[in-house]
Gaussian input, Z-matrix of N, CA and C with variables (Angstrom, degrees):
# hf/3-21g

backbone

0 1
 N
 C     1     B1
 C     2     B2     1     A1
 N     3     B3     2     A2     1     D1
 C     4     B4     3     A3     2     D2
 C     5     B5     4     A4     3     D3
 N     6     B6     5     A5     4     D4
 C     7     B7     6     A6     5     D5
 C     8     B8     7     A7     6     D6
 N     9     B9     8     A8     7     D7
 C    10    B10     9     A9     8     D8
 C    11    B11    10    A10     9     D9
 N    12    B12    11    A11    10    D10
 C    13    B13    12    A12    11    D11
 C    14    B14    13    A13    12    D12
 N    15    B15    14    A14    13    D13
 C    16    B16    15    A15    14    D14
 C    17    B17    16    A16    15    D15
 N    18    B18    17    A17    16    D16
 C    19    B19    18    A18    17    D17
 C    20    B20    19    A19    18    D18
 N    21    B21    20    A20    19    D19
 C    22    B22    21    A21    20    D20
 C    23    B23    22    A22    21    D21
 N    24    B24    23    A23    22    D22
 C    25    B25    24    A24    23    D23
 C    26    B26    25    A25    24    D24
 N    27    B27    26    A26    25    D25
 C    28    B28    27    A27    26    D26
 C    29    B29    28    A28    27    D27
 N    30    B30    29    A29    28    D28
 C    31    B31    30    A30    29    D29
 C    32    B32    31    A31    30    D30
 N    33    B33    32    A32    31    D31
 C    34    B34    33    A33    32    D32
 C    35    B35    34    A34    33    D33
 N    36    B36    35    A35    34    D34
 C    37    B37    36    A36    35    D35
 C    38    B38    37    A37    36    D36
 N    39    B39    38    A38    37    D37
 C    40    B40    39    A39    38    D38
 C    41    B41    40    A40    39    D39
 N    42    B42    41    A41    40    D40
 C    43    B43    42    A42    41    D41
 C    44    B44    43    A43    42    D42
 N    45    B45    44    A44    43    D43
 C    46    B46    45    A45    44    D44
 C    47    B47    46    A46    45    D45
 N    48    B48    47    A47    46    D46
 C    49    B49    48    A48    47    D47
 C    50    B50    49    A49    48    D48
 N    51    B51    50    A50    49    D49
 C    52    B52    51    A51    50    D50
 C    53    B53    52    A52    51    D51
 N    54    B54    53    A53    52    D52
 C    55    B55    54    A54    53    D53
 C    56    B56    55    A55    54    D54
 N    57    B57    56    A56    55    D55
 C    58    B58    57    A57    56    D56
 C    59    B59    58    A58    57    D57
 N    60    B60    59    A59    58    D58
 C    61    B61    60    A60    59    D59
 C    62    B62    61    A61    60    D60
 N    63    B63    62    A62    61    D61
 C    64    B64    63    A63    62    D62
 C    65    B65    64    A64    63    D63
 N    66    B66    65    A65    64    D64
 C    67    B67    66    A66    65    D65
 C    68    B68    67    A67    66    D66
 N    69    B69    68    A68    67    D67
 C    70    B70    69    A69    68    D68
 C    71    B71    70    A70    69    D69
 N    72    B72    71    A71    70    D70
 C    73    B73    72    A72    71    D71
 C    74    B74    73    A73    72    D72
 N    75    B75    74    A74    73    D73
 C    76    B76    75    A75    74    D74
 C    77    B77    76    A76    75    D75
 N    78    B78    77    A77    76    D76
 C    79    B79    78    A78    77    D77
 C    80    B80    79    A79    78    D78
 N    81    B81    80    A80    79    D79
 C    82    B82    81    A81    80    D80
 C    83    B83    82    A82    81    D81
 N    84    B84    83    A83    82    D82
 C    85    B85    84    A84    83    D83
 C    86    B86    85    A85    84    D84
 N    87    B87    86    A86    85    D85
 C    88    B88    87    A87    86    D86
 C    89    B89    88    A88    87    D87
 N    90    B90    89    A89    88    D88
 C    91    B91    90    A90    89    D89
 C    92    B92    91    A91    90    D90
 N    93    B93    92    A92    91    D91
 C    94    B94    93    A93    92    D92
 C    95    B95    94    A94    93    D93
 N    96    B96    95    A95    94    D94
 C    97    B97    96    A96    95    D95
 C    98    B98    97    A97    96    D96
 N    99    B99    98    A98    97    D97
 C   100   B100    99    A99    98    D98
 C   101   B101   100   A100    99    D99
 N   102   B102   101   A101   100   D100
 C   103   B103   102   A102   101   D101
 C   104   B104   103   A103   102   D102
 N   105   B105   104   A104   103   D103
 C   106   B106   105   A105   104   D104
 C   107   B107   106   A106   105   D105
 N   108   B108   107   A107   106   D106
 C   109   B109   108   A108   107   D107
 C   110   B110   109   A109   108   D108
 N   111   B111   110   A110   109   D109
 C   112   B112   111   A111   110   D110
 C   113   B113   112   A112   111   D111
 N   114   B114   113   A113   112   D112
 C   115   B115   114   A114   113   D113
 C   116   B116   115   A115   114   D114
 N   117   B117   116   A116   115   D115
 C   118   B118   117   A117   116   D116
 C   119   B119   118   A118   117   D117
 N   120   B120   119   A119   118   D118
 C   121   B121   120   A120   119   D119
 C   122   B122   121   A121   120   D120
 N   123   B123   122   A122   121   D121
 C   124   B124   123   A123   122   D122
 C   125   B125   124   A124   123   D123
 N   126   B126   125   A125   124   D124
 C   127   B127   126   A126   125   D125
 C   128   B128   127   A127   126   D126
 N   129   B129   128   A128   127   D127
 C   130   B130   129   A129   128   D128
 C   131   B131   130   A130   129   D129
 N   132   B132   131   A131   130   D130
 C   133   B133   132   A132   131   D131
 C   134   B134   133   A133   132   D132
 N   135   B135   134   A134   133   D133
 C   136   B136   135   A135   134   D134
 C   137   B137   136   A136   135   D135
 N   138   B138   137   A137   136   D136
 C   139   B139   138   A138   137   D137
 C   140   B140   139   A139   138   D138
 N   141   B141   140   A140   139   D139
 C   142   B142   141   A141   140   D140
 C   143   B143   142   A142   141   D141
 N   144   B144   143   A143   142   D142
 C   145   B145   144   A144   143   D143
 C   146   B146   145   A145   144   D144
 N   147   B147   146   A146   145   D145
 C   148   B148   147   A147   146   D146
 C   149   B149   148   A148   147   D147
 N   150   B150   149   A149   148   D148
 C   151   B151   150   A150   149   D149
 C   152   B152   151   A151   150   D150
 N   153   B153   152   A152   151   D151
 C   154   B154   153   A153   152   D152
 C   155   B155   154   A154   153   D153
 N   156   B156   155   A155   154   D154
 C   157   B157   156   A156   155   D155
 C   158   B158   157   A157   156   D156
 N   159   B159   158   A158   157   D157
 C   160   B160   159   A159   158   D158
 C   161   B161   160   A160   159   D159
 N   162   B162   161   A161   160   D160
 C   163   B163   162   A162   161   D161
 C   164   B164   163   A163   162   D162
 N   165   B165   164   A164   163   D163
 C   166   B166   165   A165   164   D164
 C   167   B167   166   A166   165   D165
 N   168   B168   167   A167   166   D166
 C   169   B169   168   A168   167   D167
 C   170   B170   169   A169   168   D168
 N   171   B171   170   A170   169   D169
 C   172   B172   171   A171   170   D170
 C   173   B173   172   A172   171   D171
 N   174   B174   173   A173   172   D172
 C   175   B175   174   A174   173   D173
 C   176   B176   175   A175   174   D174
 N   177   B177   176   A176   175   D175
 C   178   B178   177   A177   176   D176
 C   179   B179   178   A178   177   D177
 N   180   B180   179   A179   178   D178
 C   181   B181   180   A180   179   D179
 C   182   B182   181   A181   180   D180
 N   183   B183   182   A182   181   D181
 C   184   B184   183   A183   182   D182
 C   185   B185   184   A184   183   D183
 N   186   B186   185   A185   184   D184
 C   187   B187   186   A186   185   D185
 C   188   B188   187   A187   186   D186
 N   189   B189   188   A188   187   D187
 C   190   B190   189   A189   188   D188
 C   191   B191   190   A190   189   D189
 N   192   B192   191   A191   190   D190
 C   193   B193   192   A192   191   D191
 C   194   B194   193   A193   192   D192
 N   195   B195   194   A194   193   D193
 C   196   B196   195   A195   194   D194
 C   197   B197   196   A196   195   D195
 N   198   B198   197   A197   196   D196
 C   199   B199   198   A198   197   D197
 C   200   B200   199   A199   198   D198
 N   201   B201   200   A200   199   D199
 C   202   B202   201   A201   200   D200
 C   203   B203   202   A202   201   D201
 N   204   B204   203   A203   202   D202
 C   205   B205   204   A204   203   D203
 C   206   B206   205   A205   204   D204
 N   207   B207   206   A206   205   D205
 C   208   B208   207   A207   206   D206
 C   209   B209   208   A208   207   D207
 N   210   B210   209   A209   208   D208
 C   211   B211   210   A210   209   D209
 C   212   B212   211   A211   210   D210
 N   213   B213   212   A212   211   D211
 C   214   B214   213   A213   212   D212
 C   215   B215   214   A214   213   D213
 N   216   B216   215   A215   214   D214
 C   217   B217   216   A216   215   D215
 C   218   B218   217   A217   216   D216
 N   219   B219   218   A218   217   D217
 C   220   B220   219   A219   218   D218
 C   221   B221   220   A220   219   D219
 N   222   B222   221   A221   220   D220
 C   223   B223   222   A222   221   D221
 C   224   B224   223   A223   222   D222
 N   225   B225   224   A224   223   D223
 C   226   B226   225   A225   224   D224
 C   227   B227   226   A226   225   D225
 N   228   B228   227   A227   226   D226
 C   229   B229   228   A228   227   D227
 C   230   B230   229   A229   228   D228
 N   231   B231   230   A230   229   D229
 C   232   B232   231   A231   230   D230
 C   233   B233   232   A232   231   D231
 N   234   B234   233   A233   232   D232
 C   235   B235   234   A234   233   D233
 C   236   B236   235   A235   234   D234
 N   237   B237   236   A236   235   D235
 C   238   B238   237   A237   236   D236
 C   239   B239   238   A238   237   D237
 N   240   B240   239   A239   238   D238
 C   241   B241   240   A240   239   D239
 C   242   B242   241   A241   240   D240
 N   243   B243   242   A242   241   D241
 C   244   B244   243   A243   242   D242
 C   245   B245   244   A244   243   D243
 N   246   B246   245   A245   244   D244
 C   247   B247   246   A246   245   D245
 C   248   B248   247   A247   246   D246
 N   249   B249   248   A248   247   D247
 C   250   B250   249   A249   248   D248
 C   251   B251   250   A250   249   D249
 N   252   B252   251   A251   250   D250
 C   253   B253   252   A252   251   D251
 C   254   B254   253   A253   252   D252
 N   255   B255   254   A254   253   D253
 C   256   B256   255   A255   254   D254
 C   257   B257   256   A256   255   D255
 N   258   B258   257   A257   256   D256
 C   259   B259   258   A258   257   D257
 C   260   B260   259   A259   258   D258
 N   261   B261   260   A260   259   D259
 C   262   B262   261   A261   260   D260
 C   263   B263   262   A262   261   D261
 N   264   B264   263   A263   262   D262
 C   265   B265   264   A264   263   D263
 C   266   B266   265   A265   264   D264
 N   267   B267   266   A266   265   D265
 C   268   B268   267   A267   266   D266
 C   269   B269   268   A268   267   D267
 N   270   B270   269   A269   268   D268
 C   271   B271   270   A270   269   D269
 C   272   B272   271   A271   270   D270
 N   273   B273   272   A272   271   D271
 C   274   B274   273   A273   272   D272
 C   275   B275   274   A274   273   D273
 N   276   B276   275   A275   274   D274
 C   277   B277   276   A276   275   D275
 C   278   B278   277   A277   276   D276
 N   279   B279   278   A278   277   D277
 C   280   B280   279   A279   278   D278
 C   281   B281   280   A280   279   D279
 N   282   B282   281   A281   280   D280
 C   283   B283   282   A282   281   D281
 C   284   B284   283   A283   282   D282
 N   285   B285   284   A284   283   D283
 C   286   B286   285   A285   284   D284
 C   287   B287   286   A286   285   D285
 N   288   B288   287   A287   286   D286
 C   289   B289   288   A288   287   D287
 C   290   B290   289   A289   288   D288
 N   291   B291   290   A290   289   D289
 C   292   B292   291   A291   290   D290
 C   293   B293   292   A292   291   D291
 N   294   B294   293   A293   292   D292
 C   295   B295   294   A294   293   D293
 C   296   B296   295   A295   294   D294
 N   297   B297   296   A296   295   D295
 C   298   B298   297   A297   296   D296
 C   299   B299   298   A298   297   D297
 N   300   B300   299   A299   298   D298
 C   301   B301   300   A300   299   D299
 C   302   B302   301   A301   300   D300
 N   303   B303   302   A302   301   D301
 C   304   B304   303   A303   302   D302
 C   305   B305   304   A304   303   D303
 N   306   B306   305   A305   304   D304
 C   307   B307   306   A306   305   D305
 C   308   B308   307   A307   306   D306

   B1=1.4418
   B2=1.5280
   B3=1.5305
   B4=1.5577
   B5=0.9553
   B6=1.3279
   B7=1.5024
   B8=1.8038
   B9=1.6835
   B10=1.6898
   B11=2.0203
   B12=1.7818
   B13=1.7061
   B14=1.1954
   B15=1.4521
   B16=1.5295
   B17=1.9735
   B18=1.5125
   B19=1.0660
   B20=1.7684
   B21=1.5523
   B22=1.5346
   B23=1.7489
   B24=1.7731
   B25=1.2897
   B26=1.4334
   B27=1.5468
   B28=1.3399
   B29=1.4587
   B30=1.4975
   B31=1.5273
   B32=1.1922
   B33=1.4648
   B34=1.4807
   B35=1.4863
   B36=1.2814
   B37=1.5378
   B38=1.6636
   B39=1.2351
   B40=1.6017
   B41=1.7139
   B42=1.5437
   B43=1.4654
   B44=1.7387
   B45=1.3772
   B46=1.6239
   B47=1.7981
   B48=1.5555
   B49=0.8169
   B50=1.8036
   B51=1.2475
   B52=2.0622
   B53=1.2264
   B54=1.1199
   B55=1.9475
   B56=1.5797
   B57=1.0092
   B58=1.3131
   B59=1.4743
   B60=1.0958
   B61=1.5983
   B62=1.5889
   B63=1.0046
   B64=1.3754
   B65=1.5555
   B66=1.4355
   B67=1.7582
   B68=0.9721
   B69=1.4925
   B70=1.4937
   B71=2.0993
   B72=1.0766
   B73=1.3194
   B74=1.2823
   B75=1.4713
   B76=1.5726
   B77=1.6158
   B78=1.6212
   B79=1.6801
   B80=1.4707
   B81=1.0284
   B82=1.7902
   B83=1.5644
   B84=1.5604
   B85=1.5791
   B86=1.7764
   B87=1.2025
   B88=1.9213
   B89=1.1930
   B90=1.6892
   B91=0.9605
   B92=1.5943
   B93=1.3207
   B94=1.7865
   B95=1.5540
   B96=1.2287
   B97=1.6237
   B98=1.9842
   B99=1.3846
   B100=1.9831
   B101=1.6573
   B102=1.0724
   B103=1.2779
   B104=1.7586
   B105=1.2289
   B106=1.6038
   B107=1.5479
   B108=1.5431
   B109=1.5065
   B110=1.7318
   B111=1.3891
   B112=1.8933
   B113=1.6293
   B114=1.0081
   B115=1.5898
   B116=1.4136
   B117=1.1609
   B118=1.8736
   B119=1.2753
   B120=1.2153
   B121=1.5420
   B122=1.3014
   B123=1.5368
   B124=1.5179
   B125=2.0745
   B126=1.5279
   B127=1.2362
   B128=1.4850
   B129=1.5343
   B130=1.7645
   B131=1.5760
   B132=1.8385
   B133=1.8200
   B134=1.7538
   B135=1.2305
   B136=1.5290
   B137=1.3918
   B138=1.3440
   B139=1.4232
   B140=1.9423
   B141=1.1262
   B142=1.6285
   B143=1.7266
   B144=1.4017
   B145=1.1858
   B146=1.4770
   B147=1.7468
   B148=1.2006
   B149=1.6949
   B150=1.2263
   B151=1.7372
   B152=1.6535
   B153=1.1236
   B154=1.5802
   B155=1.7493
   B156=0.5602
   B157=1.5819
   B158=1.4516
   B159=1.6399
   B160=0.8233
   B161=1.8760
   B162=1.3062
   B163=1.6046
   B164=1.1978
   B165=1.7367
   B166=1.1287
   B167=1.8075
   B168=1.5772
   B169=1.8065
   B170=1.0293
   B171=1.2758
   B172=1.5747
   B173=1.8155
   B174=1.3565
   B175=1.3165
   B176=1.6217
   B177=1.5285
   B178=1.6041
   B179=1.5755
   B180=1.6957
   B181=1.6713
   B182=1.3293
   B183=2.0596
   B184=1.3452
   B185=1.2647
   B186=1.5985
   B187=1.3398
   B188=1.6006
   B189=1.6466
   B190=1.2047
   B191=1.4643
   B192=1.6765
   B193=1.8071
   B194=1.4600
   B195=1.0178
   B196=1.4250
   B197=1.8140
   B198=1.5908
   B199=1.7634
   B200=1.5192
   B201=1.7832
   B202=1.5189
   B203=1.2464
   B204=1.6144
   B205=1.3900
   B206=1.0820
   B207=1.6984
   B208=1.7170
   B209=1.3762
   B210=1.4234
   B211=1.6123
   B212=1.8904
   B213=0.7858
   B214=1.6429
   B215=1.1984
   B216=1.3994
   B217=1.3063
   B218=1.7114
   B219=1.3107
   B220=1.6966
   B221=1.5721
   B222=1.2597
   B223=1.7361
   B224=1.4351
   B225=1.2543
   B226=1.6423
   B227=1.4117
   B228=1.3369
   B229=1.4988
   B230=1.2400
   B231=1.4021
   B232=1.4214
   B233=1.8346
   B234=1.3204
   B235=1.1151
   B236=0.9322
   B237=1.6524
   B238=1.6826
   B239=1.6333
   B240=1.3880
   B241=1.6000
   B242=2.1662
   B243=1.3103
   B244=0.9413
   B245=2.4149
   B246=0.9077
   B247=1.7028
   B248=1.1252
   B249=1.7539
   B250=1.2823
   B251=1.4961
   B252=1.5080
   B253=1.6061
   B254=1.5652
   B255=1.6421
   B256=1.0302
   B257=1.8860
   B258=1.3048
   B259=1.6951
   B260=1.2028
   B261=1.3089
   B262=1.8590
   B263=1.7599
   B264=1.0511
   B265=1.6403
   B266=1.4590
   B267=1.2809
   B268=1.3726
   B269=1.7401
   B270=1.1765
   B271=1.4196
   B272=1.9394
   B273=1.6176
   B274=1.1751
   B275=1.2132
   B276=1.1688
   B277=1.4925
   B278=1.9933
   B279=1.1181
   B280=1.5892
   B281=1.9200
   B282=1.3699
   B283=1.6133
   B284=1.2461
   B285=1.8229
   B286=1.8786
   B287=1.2530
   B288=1.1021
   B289=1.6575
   B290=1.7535
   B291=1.8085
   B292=1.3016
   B293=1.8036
   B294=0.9317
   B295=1.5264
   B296=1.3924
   B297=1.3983
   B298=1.5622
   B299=2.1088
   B300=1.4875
   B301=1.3192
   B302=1.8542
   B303=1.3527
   B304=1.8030
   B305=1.6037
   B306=1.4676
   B307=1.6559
   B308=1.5962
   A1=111.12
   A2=120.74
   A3=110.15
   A4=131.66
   A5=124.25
   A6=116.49
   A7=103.18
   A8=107.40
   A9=82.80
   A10=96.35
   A11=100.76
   A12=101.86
   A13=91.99
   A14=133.88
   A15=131.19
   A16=92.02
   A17=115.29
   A18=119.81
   A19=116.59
   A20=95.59
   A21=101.58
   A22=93.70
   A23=107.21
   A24=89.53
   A25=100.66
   A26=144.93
   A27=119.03
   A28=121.97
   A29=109.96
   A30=103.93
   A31=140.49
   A32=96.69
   A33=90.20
   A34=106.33
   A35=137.35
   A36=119.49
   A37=107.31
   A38=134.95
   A39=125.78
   A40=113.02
   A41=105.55
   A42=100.24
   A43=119.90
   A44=103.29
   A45=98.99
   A46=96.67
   A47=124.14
   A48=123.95
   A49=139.28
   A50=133.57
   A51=115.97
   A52=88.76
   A53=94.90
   A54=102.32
   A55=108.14
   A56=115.48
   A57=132.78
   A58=116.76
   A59=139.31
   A60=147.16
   A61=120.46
   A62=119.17
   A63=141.69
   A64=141.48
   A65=129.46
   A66=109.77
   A67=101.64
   A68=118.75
   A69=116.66
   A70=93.96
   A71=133.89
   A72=135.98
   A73=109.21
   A74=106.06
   A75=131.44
   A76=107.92
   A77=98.20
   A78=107.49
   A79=104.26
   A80=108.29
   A81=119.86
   A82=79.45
   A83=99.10
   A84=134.74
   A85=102.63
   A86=97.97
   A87=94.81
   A88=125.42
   A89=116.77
   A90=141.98
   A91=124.52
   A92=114.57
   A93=106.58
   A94=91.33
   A95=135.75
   A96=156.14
   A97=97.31
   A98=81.12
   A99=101.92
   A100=109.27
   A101=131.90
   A102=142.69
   A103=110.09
   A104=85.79
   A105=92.19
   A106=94.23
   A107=115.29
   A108=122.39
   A109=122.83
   A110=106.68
   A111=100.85
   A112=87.37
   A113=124.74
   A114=134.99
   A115=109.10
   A116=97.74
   A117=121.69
   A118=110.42
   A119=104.67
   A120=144.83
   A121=102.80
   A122=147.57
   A123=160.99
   A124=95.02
   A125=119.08
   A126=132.99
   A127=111.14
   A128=114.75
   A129=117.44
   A130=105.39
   A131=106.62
   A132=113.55
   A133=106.73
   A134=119.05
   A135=104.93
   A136=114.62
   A137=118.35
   A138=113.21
   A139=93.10
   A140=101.94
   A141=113.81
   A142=95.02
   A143=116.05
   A144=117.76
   A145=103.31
   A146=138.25
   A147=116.56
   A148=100.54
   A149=113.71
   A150=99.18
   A151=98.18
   A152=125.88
   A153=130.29
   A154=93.32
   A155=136.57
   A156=152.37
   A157=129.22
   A158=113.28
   A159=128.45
   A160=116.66
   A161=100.74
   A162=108.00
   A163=97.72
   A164=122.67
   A165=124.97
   A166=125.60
   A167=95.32
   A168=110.22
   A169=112.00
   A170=117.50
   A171=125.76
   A172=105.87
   A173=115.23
   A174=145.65
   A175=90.14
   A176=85.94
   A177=116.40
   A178=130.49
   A179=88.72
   A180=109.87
   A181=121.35
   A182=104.02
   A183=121.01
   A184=101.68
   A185=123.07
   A186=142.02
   A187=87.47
   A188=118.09
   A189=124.60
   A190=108.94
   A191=101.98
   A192=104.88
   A193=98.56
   A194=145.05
   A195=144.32
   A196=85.98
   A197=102.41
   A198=82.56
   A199=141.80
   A200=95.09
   A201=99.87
   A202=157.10
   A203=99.02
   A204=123.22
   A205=135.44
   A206=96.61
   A207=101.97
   A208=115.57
   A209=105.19
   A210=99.54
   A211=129.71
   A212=116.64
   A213=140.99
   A214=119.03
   A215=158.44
   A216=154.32
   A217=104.53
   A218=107.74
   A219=109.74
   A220=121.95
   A221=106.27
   A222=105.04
   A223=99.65
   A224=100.50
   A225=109.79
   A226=123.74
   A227=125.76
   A228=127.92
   A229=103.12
   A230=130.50
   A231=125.67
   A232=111.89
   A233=135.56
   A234=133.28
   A235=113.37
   A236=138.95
   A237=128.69
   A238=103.04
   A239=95.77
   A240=119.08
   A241=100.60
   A242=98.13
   A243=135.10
   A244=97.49
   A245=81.95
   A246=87.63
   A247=111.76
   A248=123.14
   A249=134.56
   A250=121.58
   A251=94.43
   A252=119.87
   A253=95.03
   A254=127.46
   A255=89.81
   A256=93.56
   A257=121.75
   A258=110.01
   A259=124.88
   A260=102.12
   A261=116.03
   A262=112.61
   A263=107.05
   A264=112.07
   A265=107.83
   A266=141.92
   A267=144.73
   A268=83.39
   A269=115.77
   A270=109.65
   A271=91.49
   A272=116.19
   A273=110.97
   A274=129.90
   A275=119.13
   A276=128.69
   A277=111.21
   A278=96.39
   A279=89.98
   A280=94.23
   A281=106.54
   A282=114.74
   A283=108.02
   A284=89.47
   A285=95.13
   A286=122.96
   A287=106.10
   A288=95.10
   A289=97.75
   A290=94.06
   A291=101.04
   A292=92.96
   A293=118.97
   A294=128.62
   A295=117.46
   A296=137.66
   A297=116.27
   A298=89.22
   A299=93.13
   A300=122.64
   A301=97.29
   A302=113.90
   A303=113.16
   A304=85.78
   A305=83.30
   A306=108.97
   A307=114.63
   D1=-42.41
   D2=161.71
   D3=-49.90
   D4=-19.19
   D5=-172.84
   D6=-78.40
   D7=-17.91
   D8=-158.16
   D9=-112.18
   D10=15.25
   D11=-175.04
   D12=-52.38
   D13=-62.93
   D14=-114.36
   D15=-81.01
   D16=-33.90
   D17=-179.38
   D18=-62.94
   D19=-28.56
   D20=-158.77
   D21=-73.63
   D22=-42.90
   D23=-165.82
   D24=-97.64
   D25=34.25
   D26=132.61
   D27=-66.13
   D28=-33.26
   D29=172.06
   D30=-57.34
   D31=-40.88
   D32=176.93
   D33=-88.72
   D34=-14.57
   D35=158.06
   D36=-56.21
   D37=-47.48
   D38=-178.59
   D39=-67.15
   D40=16.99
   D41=-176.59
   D42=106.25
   D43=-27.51
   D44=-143.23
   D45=-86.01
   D46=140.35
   D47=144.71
   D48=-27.67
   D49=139.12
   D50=-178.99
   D51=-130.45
   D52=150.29
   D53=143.84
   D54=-132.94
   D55=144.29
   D56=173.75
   D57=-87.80
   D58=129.59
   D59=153.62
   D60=-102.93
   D61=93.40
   D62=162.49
   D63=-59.24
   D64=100.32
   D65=-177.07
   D66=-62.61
   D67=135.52
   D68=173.93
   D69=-120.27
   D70=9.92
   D71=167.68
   D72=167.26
   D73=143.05
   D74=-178.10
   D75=-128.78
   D76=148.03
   D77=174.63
   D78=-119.48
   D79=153.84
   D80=164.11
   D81=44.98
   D82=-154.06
   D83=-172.30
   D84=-48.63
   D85=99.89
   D86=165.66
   D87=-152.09
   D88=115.54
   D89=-168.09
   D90=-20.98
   D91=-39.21
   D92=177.59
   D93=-145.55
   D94=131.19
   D95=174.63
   D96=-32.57
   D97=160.58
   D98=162.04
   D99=-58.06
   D100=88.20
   D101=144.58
   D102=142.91
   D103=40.59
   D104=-174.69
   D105=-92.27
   D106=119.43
   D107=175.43
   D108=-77.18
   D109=159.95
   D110=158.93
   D111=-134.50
   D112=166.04
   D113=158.93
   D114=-143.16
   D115=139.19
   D116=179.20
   D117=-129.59
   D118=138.33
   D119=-173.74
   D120=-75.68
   D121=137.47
   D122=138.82
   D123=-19.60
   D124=-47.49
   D125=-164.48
   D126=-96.30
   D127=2.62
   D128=162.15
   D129=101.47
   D130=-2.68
   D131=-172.31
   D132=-65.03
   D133=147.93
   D134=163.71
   D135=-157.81
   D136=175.94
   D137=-163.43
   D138=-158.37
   D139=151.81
   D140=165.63
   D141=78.08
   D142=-170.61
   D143=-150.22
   D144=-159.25
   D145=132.47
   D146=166.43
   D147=-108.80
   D148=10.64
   D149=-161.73
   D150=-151.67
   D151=-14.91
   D152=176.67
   D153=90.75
   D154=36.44
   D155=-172.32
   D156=64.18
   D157=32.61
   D158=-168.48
   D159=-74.14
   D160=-34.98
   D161=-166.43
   D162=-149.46
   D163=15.81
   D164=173.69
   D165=-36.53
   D166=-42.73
   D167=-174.78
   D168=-77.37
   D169=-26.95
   D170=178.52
   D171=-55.97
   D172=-52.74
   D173=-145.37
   D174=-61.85
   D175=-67.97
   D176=168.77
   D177=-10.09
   D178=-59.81
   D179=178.85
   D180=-66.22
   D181=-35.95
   D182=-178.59
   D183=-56.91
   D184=-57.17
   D185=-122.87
   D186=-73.70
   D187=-42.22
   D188=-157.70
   D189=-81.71
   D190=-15.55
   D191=172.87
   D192=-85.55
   D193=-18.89
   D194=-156.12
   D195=-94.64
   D196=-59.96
   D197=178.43
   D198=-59.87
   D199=-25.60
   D200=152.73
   D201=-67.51
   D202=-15.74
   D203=172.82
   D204=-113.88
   D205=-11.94
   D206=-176.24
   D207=83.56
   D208=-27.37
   D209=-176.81
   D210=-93.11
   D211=127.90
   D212=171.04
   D213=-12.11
   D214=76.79
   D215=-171.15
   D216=-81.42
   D217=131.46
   D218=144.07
   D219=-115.03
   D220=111.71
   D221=-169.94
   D222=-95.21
   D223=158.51
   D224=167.19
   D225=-135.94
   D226=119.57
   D227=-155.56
   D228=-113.90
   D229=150.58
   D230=-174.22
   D231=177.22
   D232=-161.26
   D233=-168.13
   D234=-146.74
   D235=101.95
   D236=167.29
   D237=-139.49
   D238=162.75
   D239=-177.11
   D240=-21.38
   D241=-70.42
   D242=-170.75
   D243=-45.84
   D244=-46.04
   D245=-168.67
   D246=-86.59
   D247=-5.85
   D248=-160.72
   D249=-19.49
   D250=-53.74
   D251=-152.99
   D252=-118.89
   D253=24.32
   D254=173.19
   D255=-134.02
   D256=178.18
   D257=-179.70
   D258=-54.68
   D259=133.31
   D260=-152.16
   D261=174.47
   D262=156.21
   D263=-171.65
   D264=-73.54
   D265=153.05
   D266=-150.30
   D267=-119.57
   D268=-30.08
   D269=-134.00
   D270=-89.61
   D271=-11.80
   D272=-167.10
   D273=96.66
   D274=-1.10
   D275=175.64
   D276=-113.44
   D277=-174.37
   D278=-159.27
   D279=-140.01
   D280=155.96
   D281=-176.74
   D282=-162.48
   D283=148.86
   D284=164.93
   D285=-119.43
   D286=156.95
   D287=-170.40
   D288=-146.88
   D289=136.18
   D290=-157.90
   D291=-96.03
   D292=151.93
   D293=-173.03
   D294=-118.40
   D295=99.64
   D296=-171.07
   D297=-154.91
   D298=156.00
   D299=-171.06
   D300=-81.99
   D301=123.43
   D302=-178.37
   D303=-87.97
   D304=138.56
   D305=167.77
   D306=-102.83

């Protein structure tokens, strides 16, 4: 989460709305630990990482419903037969990531 303060609070001093995305739990093999941050900008800016760019865009799309609505996402990213081809961890392991608008 330090790595992405200094970004979070220039934004919101220049005005801009954030939301934060948070690991809040990992299984087996997963790409960045329990509290590994991303933060997004109202304007699409971002900084920090929950997946090494694994489901980054996914996050993205949420992040921008979370700023529109105010409301709270918990996503869950992971890998099966079934998900092959669609956004999901390569590496075989599975994560959640909590999604919410900073006040």
């Amino acid at each position: 989460m330090k790595e992405i303060l200094d970004d979070v609070e220039r934004w919101r001093e220049e005005g801009e709305q954030v939301v934060v995305a948070t690991v809040v739990a990992t299984r087996r093999s997963a790409p960045r630990p329990v509290g590994a941050s991303l933060a997004i900008s109202e304007s699409g800016k971002m900084c920090g990482s929950v997946s090494g760019g694994c489901v980054e865009s996914d996050v993205f799309e949420n992040a921008m419903e979370v700023l529109a609505t105010g409301e709270p996402k918990l996503l869950h990213y992971g890998i099966t037969d079934d998900l092959a081809w669609s956004v999901g961890l390569p590496c075989g392991g599975e994560i959640d990531v909590f999604v919410e608008k900073v006040d």
